[in-house]
Every structure is written in C-alpha cells, then in structure tokens.
C-alpha positions as CSV (number, residue, x, y, z in Angstrom):
1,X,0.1,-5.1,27.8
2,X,2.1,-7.2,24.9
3,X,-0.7,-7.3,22.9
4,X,-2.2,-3.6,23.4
5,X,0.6,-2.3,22.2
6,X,1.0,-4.7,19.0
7,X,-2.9,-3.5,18.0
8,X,-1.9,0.2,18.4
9,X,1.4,-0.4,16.5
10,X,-0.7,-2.5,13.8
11,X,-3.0,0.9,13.6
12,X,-0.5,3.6,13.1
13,X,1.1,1.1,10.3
14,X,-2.4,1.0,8.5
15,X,-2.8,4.5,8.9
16,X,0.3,5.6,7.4
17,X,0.3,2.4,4.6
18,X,-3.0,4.2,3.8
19,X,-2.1,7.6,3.3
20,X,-0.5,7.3,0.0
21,X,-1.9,8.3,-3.0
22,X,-3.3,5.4,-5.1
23,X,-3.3,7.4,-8.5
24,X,0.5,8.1,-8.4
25,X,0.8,6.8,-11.8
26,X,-1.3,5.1,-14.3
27,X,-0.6,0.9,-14.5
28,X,-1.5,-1.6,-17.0
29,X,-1.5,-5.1,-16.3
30,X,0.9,-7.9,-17.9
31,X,0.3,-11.3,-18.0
32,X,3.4,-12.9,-15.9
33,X,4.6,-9.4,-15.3
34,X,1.6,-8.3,-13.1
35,X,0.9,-4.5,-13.2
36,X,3.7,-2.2,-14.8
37,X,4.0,1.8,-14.7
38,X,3.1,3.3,-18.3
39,X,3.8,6.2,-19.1
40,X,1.5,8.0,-21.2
C-alpha cells in the first residue's frame, strides 16, 4: 500500500513540476555560472 501511494504521489509531483511554462524568460549560458536570465 506504501508503495502505491509513493507512485501516485511521484505522479501528481511530475504533473505539476511539468506544468510550468518553459519559455518564462529568455537564458543564456555562462561558463561557471550555468544559465542566467537576460533580459532583452
């Protein structure tokens, strides 16, 4: 029963992580800084 309930909590997690928009700002990678907003 432990584990059912660990998938289904796993799932509603990955369908919430996934709901945000990707494009909520443009980024631009940096070496040792990794990727930064820009704002342009």
């Amino acid at each position: 029963m432990g584990k059912v309930l660990l998938i289904i909590l796993l799932a509603v997690l990955a369908l919430l992580g996934g709901c945000k928009n990707p494009d909520a700002g443009s980024r631009e990678f940096i070496p040792g800084r990794g990727w930064v907003p820009v704002n342009r």
